[in-house]
N, CA and C atoms as a LAMMPS dump frame, in Angstrom:
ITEM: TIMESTEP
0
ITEM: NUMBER OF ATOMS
609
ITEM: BOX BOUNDS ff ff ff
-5.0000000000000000e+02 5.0000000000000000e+02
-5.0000000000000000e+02 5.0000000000000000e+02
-5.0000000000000000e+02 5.0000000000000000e+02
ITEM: ATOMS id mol type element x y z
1 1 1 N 138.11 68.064 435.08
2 1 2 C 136.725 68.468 435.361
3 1 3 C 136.645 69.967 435.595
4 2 1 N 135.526 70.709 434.68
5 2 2 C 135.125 72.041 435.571
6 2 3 C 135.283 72.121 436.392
7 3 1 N 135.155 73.553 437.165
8 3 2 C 135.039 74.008 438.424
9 3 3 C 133.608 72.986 438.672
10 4 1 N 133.176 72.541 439.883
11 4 2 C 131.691 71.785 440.502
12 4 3 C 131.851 72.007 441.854
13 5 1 N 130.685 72.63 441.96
14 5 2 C 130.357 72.59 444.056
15 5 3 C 129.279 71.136 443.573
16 6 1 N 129.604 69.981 444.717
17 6 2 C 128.152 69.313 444.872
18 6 3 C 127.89 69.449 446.25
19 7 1 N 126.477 69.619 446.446
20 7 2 C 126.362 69.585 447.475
21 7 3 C 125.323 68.069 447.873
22 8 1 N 125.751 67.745 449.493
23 8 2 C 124.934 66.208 449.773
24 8 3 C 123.924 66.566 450.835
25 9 1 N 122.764 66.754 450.582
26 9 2 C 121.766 66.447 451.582
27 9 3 C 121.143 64.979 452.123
28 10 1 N 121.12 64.701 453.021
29 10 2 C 121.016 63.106 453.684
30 10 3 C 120.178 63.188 454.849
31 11 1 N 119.438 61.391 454.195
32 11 2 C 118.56 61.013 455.678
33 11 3 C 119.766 60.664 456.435
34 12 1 N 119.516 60.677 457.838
35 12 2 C 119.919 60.238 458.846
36 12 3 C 120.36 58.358 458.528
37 13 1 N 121.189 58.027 458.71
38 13 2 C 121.538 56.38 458.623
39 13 3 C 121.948 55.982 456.899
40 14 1 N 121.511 56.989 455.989
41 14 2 C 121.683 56.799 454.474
42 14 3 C 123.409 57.045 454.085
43 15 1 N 124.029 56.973 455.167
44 15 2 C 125.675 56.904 453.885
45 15 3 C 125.942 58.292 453.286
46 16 1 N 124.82 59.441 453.518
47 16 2 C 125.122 60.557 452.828
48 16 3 C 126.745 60.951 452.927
49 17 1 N 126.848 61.349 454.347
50 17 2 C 128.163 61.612 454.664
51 17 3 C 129.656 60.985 453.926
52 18 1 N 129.223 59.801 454.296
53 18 2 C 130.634 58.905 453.34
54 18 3 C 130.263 58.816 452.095
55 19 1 N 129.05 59.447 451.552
56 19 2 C 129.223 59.439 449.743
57 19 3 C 129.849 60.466 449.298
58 20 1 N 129.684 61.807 449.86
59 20 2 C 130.37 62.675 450.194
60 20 3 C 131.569 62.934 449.915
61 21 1 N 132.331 62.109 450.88
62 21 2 C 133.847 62.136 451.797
63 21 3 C 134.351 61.082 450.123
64 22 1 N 134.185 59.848 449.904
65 22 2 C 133.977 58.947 449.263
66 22 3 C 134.469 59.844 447.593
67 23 1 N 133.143 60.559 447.098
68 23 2 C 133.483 61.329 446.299
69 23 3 C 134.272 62.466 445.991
70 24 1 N 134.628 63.176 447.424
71 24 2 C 135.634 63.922 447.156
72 24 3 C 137.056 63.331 447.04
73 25 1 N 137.165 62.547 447.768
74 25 2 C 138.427 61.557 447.429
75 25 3 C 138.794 61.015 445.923
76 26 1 N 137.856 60.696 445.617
77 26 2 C 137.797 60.355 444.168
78 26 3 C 138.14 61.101 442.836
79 27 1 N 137.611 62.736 443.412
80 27 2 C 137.416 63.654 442.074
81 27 3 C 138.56 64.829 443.079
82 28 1 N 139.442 64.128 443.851
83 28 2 C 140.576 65.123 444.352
84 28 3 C 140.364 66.704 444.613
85 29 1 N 139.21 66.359 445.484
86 29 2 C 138.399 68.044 446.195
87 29 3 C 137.919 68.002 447.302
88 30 1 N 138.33 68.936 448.184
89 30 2 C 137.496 68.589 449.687
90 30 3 C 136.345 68.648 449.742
91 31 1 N 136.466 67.609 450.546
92 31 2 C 134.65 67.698 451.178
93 31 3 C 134.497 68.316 452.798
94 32 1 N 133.764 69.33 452.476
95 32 2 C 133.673 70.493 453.78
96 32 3 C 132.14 69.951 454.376
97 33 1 N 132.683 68.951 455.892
98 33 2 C 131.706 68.294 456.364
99 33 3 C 132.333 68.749 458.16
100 34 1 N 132.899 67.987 458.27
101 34 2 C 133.527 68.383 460.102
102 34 3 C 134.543 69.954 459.907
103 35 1 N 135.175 70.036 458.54
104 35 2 C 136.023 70.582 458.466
105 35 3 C 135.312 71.94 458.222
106 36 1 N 134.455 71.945 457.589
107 36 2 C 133.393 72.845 457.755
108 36 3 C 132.848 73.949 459.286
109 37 1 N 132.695 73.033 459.75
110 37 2 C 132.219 73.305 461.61
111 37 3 C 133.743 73.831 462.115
112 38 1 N 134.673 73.481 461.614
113 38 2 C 136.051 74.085 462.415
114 38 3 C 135.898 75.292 461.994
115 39 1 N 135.463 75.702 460.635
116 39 2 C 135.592 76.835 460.396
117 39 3 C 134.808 78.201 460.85
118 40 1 N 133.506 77.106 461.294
119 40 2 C 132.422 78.3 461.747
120 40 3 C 132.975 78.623 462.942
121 41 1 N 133.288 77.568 463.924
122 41 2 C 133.671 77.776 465.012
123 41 3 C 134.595 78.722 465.173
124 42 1 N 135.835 78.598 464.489
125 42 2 C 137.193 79.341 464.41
126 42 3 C 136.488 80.684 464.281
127 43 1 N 135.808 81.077 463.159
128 43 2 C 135.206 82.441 462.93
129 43 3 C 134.294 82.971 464.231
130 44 1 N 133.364 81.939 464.74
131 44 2 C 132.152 82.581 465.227
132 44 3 C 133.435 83.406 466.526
133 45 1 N 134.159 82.141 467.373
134 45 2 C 134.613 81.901 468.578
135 45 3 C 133.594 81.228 469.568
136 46 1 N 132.511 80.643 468.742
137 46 2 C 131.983 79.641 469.823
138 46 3 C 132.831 78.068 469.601
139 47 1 N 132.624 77.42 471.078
140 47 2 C 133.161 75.929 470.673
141 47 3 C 132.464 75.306 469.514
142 48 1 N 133.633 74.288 469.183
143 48 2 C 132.696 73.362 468.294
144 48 3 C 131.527 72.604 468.386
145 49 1 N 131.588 71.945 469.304
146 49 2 C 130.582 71.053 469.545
147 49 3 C 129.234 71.975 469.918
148 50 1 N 129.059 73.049 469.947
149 50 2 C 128.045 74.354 470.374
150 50 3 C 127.251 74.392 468.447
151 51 1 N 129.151 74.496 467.88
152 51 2 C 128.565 75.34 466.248
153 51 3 C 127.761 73.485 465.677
154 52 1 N 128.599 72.463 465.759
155 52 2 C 128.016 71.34 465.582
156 52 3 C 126.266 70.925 465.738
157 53 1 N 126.011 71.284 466.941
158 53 2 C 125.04 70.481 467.218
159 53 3 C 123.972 72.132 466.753
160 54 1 N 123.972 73.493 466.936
161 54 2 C 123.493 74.754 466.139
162 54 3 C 123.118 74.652 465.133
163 55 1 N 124.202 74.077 464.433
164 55 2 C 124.672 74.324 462.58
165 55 3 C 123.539 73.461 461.81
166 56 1 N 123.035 72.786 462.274
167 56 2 C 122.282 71.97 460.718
168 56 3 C 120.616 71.534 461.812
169 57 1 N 120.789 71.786 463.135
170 57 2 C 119.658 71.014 463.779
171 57 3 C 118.438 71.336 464.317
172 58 1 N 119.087 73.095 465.077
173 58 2 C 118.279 73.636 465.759
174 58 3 C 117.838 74.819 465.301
175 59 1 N 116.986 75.476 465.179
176 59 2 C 116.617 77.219 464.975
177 59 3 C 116.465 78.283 466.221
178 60 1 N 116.707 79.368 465.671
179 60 2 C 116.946 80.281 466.663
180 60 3 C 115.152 80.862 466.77
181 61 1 N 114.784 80.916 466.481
182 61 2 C 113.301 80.79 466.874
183 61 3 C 112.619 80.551 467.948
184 62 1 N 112.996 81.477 469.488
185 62 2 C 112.14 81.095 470.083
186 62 3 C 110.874 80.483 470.367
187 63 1 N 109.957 80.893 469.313
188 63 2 C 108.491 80.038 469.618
189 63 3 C 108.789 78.461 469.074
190 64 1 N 109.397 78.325 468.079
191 64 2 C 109.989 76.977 467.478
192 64 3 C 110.359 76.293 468.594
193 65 1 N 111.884 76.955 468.841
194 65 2 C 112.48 75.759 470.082
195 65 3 C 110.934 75.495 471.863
196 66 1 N 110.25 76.645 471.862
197 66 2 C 109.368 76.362 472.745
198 66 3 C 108.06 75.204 472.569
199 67 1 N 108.007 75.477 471.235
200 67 2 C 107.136 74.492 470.732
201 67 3 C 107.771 72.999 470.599
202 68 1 N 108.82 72.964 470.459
203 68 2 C 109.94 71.725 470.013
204 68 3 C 110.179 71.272 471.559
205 69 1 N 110.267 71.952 472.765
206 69 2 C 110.34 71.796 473.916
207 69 3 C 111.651 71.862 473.925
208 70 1 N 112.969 72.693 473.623
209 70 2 C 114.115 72.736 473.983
210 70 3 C 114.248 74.108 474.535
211 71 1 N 115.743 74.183 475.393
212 71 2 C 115.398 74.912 476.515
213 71 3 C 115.601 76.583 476.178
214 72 1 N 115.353 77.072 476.724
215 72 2 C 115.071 78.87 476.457
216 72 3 C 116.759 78.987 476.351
217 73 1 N 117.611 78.742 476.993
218 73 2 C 118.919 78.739 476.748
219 73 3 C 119.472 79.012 475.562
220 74 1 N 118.725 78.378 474.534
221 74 2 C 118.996 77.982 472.725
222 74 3 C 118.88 79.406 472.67
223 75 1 N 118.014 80.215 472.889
224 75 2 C 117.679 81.477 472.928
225 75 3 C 118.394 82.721 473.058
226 76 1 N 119.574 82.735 473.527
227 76 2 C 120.557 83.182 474.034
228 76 3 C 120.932 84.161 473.087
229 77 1 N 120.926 85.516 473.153
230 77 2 C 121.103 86.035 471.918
231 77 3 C 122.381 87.263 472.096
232 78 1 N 123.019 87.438 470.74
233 78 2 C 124.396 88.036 470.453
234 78 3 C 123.715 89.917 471.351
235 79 1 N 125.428 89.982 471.289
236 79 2 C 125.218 91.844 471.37
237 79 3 C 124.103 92.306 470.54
238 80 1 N 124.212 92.032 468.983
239 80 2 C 123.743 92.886 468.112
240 80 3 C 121.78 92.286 468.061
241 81 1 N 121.727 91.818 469.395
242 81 2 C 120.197 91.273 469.111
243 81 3 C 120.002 90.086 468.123
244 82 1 N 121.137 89.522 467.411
245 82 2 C 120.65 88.294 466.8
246 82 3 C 121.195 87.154 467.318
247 83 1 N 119.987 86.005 467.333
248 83 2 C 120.232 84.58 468.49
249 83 3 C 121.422 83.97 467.827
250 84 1 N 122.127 82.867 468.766
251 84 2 C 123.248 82.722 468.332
252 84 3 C 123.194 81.575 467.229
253 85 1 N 121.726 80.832 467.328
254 85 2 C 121.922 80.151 466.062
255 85 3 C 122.089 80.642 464.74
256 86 1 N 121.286 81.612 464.722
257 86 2 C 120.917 82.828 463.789
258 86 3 C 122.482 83.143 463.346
259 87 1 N 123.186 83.828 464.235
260 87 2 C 124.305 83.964 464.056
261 87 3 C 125.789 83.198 463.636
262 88 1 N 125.491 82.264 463.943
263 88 2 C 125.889 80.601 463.064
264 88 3 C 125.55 80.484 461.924
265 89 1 N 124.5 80.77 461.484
266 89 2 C 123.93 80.591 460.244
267 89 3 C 124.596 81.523 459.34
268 90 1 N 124.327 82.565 459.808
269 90 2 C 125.23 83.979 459.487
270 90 3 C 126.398 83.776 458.333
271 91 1 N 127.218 83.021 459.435
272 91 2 C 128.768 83.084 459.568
273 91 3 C 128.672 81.39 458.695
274 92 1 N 127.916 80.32 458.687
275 92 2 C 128.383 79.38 457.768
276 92 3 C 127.905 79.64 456.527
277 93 1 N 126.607 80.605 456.072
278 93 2 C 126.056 80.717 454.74
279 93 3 C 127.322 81.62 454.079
280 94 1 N 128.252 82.404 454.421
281 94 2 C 128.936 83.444 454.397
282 94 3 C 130.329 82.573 453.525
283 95 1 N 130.274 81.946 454.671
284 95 2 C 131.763 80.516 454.411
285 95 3 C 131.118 79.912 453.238
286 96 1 N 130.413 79.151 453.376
287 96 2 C 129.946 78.202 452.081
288 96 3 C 130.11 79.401 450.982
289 97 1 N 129.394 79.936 450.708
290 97 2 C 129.599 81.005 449.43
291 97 3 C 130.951 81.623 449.099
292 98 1 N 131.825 81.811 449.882
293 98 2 C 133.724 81.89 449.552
294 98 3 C 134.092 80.57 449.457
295 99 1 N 133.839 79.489 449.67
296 99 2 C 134.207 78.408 449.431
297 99 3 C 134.035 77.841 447.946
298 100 1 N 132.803 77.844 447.607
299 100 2 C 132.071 78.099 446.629
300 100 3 C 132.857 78.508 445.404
301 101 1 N 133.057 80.238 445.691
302 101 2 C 133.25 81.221 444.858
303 101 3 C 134.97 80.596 444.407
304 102 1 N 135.807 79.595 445.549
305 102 2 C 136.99 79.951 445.001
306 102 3 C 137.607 78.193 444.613
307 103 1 N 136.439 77.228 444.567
308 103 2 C 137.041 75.752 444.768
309 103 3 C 136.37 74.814 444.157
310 104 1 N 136.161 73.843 443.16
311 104 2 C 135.653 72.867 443.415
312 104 3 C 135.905 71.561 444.941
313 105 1 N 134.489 71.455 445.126
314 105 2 C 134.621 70.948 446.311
315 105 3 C 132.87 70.194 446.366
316 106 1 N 132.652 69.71 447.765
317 106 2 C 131.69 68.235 448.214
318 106 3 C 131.728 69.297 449.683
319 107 1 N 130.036 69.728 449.65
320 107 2 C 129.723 70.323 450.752
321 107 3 C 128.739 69.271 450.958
322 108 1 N 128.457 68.923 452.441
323 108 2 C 127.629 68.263 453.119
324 108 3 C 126.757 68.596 454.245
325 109 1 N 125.437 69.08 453.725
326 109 2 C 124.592 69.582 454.749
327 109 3 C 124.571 70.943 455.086
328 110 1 N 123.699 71.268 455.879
329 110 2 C 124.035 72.568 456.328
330 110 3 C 123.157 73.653 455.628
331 111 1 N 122.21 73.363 454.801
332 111 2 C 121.349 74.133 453.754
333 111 3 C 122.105 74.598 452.778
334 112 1 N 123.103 73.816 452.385
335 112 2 C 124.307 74.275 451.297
336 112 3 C 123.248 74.289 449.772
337 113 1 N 122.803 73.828 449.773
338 113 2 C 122.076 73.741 448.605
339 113 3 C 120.781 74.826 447.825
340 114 1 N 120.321 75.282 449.12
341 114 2 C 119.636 76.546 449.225
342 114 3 C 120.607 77.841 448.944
343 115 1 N 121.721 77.821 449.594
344 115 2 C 122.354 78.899 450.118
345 115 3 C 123.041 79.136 448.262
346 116 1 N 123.356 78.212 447.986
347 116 2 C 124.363 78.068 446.554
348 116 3 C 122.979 77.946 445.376
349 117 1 N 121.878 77.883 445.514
350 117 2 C 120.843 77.94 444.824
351 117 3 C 120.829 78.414 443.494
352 118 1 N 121.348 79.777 443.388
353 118 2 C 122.015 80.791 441.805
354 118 3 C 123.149 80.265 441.744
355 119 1 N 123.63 79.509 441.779
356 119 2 C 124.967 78.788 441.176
357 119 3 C 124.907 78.206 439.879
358 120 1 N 125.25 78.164 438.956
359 120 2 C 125.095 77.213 438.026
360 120 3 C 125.848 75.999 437.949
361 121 1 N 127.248 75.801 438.625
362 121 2 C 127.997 75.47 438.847
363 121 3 C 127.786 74.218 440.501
364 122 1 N 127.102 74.281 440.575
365 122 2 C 126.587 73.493 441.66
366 122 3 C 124.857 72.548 441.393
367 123 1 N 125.669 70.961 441.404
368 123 2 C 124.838 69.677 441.612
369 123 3 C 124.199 69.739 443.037
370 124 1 N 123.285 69.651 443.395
371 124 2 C 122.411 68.929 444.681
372 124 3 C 121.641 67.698 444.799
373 125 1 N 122.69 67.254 445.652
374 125 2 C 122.324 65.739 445.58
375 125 3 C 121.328 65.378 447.399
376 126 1 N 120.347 64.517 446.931
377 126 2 C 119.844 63.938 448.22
378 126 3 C 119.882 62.61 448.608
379 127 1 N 120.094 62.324 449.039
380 127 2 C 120.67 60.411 449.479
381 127 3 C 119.594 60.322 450.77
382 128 1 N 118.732 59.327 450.105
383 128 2 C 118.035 58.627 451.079
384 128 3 C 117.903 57.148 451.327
385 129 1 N 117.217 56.177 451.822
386 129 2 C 117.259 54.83 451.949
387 129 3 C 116.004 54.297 452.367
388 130 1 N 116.094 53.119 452.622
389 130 2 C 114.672 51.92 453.21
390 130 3 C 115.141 52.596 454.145
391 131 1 N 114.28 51.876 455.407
392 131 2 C 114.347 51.442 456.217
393 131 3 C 115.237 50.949 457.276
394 132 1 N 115.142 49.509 456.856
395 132 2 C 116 48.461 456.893
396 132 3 C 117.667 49.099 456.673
397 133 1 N 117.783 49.601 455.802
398 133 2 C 119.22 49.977 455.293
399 133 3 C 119.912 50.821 456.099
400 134 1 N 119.108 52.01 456.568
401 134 2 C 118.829 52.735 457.415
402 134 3 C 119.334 52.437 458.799
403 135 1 N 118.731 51.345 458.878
404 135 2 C 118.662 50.717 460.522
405 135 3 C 119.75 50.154 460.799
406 136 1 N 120.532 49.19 459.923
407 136 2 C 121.977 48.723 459.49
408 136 3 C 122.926 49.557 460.025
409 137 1 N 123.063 50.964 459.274
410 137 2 C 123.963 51.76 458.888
411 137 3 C 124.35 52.353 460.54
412 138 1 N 123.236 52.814 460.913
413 138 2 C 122.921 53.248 462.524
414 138 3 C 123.665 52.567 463.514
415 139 1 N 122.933 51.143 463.5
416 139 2 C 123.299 50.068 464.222
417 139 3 C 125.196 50.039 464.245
418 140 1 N 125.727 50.149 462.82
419 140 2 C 127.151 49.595 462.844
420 140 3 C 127.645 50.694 463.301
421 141 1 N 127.17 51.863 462.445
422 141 2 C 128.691 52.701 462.419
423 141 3 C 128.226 53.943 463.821
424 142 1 N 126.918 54.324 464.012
425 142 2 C 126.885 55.268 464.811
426 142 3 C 126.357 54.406 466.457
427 143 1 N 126.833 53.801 467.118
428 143 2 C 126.568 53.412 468.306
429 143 3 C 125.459 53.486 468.73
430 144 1 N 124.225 52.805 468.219
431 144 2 C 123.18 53.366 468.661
432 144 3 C 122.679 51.736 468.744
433 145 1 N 121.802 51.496 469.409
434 145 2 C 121.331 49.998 469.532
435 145 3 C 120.443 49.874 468.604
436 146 1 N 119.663 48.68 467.817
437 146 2 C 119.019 48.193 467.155
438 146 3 C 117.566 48.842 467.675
439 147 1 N 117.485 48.498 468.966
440 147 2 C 116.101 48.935 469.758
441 147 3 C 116.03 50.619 469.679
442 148 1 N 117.04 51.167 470.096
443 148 2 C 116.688 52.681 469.877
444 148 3 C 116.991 53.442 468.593
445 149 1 N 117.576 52.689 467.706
446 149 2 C 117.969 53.472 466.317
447 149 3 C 116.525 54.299 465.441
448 150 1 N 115.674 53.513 465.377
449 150 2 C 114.293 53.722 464.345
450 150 3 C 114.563 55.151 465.302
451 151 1 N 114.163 55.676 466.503
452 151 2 C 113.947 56.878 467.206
453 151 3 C 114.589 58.116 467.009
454 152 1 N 115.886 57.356 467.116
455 152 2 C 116.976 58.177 467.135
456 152 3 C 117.245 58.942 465.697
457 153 1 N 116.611 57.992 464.85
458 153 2 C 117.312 58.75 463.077
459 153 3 C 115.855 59.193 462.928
460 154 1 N 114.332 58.906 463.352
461 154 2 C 113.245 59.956 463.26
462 154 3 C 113.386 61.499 463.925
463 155 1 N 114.366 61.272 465.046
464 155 2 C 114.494 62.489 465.908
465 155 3 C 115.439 63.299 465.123
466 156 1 N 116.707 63.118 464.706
467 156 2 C 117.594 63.856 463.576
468 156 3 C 116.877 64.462 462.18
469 157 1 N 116.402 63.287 461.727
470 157 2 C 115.621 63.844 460.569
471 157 3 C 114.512 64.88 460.711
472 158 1 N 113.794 64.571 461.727
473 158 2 C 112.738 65.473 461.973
474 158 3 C 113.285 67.417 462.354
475 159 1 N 114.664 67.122 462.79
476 159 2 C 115.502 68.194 463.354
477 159 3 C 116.017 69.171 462.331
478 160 1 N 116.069 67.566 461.228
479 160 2 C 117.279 68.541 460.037
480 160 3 C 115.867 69.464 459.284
481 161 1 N 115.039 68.197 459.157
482 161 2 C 113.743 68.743 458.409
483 161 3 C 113.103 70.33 458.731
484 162 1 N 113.195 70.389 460.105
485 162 2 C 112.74 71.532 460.609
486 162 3 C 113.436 72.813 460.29
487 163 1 N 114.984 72.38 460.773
488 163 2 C 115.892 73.295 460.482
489 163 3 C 115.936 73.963 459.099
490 164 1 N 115.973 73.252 458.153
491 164 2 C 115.826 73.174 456.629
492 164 3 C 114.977 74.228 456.266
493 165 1 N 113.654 73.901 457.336
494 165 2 C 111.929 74.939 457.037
495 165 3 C 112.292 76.023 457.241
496 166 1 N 112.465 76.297 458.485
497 166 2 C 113.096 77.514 459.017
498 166 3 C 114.184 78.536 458.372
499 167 1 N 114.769 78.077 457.957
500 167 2 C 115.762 79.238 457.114
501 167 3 C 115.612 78.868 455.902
502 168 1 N 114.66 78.041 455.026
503 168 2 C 114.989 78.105 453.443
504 168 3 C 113.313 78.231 453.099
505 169 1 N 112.049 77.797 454.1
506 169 2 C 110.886 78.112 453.792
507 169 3 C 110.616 77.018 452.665
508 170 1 N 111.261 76.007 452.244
509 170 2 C 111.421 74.88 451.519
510 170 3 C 111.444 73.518 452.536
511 171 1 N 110.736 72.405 451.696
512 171 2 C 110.622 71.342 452.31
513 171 3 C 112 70.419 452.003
514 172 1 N 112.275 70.077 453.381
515 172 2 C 114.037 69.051 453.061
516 172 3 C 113.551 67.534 452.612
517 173 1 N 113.997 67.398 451.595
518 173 2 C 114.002 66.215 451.26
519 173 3 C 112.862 65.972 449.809
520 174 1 N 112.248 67.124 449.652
521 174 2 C 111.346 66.885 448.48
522 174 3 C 112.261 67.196 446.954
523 175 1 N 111.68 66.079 446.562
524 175 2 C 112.418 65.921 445.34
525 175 3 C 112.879 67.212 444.606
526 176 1 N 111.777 68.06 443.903
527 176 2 C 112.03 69.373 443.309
528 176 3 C 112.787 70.142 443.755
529 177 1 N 113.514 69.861 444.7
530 177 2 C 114.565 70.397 445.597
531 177 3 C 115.48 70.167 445.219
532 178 1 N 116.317 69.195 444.526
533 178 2 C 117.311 68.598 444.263
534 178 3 C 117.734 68.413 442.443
535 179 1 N 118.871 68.273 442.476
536 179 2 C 119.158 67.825 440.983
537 179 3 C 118.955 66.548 440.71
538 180 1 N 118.939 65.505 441.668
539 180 2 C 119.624 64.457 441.933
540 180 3 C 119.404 63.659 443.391
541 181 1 N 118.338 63.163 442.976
542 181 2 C 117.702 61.956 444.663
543 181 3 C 118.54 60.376 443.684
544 182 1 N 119.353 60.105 445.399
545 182 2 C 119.458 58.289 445.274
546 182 3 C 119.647 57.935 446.19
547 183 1 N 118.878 56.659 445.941
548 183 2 C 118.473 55.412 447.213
549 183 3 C 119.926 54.628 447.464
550 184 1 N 120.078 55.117 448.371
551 184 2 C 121.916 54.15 448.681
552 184 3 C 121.46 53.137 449.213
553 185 1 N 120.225 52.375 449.533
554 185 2 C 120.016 51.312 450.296
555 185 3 C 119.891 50.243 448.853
556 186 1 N 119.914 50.817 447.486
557 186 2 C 119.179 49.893 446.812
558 186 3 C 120.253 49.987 445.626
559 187 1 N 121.519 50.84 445.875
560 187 2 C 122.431 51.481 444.912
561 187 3 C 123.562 51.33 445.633
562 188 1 N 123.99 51.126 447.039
563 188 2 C 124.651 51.173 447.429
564 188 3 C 125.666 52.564 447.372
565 189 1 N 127.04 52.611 448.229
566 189 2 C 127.684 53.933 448.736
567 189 3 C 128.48 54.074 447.315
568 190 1 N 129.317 52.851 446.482
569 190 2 C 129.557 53.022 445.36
570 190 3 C 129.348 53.484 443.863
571 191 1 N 127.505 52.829 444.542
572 191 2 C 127.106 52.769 443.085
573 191 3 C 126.143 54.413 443.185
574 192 1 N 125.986 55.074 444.138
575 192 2 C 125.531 56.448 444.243
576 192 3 C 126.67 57.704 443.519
577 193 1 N 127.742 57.334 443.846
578 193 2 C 129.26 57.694 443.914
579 193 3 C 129.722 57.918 442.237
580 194 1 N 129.596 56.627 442.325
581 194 2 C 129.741 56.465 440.477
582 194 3 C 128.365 57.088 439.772
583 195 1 N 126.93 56.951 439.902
584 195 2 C 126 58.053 439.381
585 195 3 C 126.311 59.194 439.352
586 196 1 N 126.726 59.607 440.588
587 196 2 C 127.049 61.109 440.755
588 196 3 C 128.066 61.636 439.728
589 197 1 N 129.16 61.15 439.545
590 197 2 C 130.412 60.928 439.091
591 197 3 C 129.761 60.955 437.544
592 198 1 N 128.989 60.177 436.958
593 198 2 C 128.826 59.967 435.431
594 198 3 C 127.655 61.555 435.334
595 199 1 N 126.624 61.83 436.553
596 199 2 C 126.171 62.708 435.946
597 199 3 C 126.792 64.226 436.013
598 200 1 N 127.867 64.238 437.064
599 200 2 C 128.822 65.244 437.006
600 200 3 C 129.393 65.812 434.835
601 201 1 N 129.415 64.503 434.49
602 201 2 C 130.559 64.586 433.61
603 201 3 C 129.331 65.155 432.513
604 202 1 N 128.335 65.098 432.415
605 202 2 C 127.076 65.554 431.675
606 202 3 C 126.632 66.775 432.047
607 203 1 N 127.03 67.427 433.111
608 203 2 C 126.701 68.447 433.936
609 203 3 C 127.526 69.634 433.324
């Protein structure tokens, strides 16, 4: 296979992640998802779990996070006057694009798809689902109860969605956005995997 960046944008509870992981295994290329966040971290010198929960959710936007009701803290801003999400952003749009420039590889999230935009060489894929499928996925694999899941994956999505607005001025999840929308609730984690995979080879 060519050189290929794909990148996976995902609802919350849709399998994005393990289609991902799934496909890089398959086509023998990393997929830069947790391993990703080690790197911002390693670079920024903030902890991980700081660059984690920063990296894909929140904006450095004071009036945003005030309006969003999270705490002025988020706010917190570098020597050089830029907030530290801001500065996260910085330092992972920076990474993704050397990553990019030197690998085929399965980036997941993170506005990878914006950021790699003039690529020619880069698929963008969006994986979404029902409902129902949704609610499943939650329920098993991320510890969340049946009763609080619907909340919990409106509250992420609504997070990533925002995040998305905020630094790309593009809507997350609208089709024209993408090379490539599939329903893993109705296609399953395989059969997304193998699409991807056949339209790679046309690509």
């Amino acid at each position: 296979m060519k050189k290929r960046i794909i990148t996976i944008s995902r609802q919350n509870g849709s399998g994005g992640r393990y289609i991902g992981e799934r496909l890089a295994k398959e086509l023998g290329i990393t997929c830069y998802d947790e391993k990703l966040m080690d790197m911002v971290a390693k670079e920024s010198g903030f902890a991980l779990d700081f660059v984690e929960e920063k990296g894909e959710r929140i904006t450095g936007s004071l009036l945003f996070n005030i309006a969003s009701s999270l705490t002025y803290a988020n706010n917190v801003f570098t020597g050089n006057g830029v907030s530290l999400q801001d500065e996260i952003y910085f330092i992972q749009n920076r990474i993704i694009k050397d990553i990019a420039e030197k690998e085929s590889c399965v980036i997941v999230g993170r506005c990878a798809d914006y950021i790699l935009k003039d690529r020619e060489d880069c698929l963008n894929v969006f994986i979404h689902a029902d409902e129902k499928s949704k609610l499943k996925r939650a329920v098993k694999y991320y510890n969340v109860s049946e009763k609080d899941a619907p909340a919990v994956m409106k509250k992420k999505d609504k997070a990533r969605y925002n995040h998305y607005k905020y630094y790309t001025d593009q809507e997350w999840g609208m089709a024209s956005n993408y090379d490539l929308c599939l329903n893993s609730g109705l296609l399953g984690v395989d059969g997304c995997v193998q699409l991807i995979r056949e339209v790679l080879e046309q690509f």
